[in-house]
C-alpha positions in Angstrom: -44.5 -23.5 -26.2 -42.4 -26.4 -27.5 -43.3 -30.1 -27.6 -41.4 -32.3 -25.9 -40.6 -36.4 -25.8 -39.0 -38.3 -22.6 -35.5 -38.5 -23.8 -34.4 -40.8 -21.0 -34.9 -41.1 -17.3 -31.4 -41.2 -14.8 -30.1 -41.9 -11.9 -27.1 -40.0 -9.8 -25.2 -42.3 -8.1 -23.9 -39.2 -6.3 -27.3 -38.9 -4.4 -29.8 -41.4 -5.7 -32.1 -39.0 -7.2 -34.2 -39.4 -10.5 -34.4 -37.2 -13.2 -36.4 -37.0 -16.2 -34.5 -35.4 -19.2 -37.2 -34.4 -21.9 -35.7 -33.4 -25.3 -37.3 -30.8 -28.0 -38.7 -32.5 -30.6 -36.8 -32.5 -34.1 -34.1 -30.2 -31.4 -31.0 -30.5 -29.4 -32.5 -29.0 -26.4 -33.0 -30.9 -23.0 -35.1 -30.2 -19.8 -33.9 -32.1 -16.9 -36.6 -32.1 -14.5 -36.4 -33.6 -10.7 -38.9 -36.6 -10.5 -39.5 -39.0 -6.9 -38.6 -42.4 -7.5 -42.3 -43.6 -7.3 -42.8 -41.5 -9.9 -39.6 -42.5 -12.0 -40.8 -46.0 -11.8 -44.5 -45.3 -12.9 -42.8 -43.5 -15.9 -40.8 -46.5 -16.8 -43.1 -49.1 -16.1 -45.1 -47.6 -19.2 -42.5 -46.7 -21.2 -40.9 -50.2 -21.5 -44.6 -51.9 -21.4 -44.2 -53.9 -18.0 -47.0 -55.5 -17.0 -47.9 -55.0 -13.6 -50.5 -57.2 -11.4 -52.9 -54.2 -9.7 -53.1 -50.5 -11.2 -51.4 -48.6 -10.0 -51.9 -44.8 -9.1 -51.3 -43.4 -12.3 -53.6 -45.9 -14.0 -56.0 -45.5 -11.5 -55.9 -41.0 -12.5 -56.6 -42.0 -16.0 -59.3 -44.7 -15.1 -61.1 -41.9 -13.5 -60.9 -39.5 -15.8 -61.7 -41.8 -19.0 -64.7 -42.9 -16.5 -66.3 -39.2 -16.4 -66.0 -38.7 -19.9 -63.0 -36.6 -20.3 -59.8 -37.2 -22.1 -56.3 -35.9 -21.7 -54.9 -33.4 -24.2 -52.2 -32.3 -23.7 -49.7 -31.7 -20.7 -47.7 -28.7 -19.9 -45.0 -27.9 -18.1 -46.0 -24.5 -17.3 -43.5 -22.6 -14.5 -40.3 -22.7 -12.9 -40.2 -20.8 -9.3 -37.9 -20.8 -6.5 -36.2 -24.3 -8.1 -39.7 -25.9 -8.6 -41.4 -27.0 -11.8 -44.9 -26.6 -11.9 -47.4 -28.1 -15.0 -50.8 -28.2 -16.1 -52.7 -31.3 -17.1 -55.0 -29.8 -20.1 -58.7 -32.0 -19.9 -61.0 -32.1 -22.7 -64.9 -32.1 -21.4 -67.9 -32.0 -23.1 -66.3 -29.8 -25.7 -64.7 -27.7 -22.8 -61.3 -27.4 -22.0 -60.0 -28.2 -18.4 -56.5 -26.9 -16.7 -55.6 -28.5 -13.4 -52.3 -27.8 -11.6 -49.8 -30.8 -11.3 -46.4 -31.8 -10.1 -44.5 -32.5 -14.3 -43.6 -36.1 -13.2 -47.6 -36.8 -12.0 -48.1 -35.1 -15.3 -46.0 -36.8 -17.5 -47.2 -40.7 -15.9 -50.4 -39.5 -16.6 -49.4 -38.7 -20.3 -47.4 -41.8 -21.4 -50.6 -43.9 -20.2 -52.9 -42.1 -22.7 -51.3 -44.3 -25.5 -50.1 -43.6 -29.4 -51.3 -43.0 -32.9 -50.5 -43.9 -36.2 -51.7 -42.5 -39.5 -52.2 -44.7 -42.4 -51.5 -43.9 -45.9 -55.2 -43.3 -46.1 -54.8 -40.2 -43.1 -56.6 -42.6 -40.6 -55.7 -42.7 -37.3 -55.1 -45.4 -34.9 -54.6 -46.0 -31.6 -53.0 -47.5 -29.8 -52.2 -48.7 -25.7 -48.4 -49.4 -26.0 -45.5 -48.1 -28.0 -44.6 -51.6 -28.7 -47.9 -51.8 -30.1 -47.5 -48.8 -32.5 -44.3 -50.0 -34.2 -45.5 -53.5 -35.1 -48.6 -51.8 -36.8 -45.9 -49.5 -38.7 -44.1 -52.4 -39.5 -47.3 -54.3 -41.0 -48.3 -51.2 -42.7 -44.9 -51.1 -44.9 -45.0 -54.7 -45.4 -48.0 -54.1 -47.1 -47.9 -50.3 -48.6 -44.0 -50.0 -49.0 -42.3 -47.6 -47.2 -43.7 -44.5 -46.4 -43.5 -41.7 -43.8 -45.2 -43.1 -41.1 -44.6 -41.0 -37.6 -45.6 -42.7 -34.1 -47.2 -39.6 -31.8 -48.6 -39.6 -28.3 -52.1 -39.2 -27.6 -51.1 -36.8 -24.9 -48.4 -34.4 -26.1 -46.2 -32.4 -23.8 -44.8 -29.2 -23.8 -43.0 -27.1 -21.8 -43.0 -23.8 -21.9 -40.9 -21.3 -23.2 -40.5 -19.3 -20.1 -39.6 -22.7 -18.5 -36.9 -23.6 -21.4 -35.6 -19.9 -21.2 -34.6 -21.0 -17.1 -33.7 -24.4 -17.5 -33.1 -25.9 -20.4 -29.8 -26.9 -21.8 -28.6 -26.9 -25.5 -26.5 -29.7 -26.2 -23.4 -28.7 -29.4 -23.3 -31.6 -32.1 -19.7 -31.4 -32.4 -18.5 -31.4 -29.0 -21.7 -33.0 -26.9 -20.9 -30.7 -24.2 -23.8 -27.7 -23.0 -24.4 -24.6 -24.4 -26.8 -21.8 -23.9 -28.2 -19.3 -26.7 -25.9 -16.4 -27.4 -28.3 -13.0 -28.3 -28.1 -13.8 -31.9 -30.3 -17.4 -32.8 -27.9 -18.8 -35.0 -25.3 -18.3 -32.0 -24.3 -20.3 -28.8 -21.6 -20.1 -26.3 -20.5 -22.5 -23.9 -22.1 -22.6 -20.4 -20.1 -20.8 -17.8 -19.3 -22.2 -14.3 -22.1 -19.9 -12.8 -25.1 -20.3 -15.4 -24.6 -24.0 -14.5 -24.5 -23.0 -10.7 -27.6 -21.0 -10.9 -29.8 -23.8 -12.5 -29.6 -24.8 -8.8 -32.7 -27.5 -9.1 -30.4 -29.8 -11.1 -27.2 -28.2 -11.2 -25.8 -31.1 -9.1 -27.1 -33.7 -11.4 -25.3 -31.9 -14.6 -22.2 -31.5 -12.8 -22.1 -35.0 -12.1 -23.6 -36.8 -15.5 -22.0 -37.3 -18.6 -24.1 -35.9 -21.0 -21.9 -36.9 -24.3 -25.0 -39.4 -24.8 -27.6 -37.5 -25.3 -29.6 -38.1 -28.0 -28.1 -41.0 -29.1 -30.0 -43.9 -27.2 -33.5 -44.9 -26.2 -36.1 -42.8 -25.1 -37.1 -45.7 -22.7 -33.7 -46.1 -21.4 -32.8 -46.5 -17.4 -29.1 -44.9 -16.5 -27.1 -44.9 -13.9 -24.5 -42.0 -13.8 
C-alpha cells in the first residue's frame, strides 16, 4: 500500500462532475477518483476549515463512532472493479481492529475530520482539529526552538492500494507535466498511449479534458474548475 494526501479536488466543466485527485506522498503519482458533489463539498468544507451551523453527515459518522469508543485509523482505498472504487474504513476498538466497506469519498470525509498531529522537538505529539490549527502551533514551535523538521500528519492516513494504483493511477513526468505510465523496468516510463488513457474508462473523460500541467504545484485545499 501507499499513503496518500488530497492533492486537490476539481471540477469538469465538460460535465459537472467532481473528482478527487489524491497524490503519493513524497511521489509524482496521482489517483483521480469519482466523488458526488455532496461529498466534494463535505471534503472541502474541512479542508479549508468552514464553519458550518449544524453537523453535517460526515461529522455526525465520526460523532458516533468517537461516542462508542472507537477511533479511525486509517482509511483504504482497497479495489477497483468494473470502473468502481471500493475502500475500507480501518476502526480501532477495544484493542481490536475493525474493517468496514465504504464508498473512498465517504471514506476520505470521514478521514480529514479526524484532525492532525504535530511532534515537538521533545517527540510529543499533538493534536490537533484543523489544519489551520497545526501550522500556527509549528509556527510557535520555531519561534521558540528555531527551525527544525517539524512534519504536519493526519490522524487518519490514507492509502490506496497497490492493486488500485497498478489500474488507475497516473504518473505525472517533471519535465514535461504531461502523464506517464511505468515502463517494465522502475527507473523507466513511457508516455500514455491513446488507449491506456481510454481504458481508465472511470475518469478517462475527466483526463482528456483537464489540464494536468499543475499538478503538484498548488494547494492541497484548492477548488478548480477545468
Amino acid at each position: 500500500m501507499m499513503e496518500m494526501v488530497i492533492d486537490s479536488i476539481r471540477v469538469s466543466l465538460m460535465n459537472y462532475h467532481r473528482v478527487v485527485i489524491l497524490r503519493a506522498r513524497g511521489a509524482n503519482r496521482y489517483l483521480p477518483i469519482w466523488i458526488g458533489p455532496n461529498e466534494a463539498d463535505a471534503i472541502a468544507v474541512k479542508l479549508q476549515d468552514v464553519s458550518v451551523p449544524r453537523p453535517l453527515t460526515h461529522d455526525l459518522l465520526g460523532s458516533v463512532i468517537s461516542s462508542l469508543g472507537a477511533t479511525v485509523q486509517q482509511i483504504v482505498v482497497s479495489d477497483l472493479s468494473n470502473d468502481t472504487f471500493f475502500a475500507k474504513i480501518v476502526l480501532q476498538v477495544n484493542g481490536s481492529t475493525l474493517e468496514v466497506d465504504s464508498r473512498p469519498s465517504d471514506a476520505i470525509a470521514l478521514a480529514v475530520r479526524q484532525g492532525y498531529y504535530v511532534l515537538d522537538p521533545e517527540g510529543s505529539r499533538h493534536v490537533f482539529e484543523a489544519m489551520g490549527e497545526a501550522q500556527g502551533y509549528v509556527e510557535q514551535l520555531k519561534k521558540t526552538h528555531g527551525e527544525f523538521d517539524a512534519e504536519i500528519r493526519p490522524v487518519a492516513p490514507i492509502f490506496a492500494d497497490d492493486s488500485v494504483l497498478d489500474k488507475a493511477g497516473v504518473e505525472m513526468d517533471e519535465e514535461t507535466g504531461k502523464p506517464v505510465v511505468p515502463g517494465t523496468d522502475k527507473n523507466e516510463a513511457r508516455p500514455l498511449r491513446d488507449e491506456e488513457l481510454k481504458s481508465l474508462s472511470a475518469f478517462s473523460d475527466f483526463i482528456e479534458n483537464l489540464d494536468l500541467d499543475d499538478l503538484g504545484g498548488g494547494k492541497s485545499k484548492r477548488m478548480s474548475s477545468d
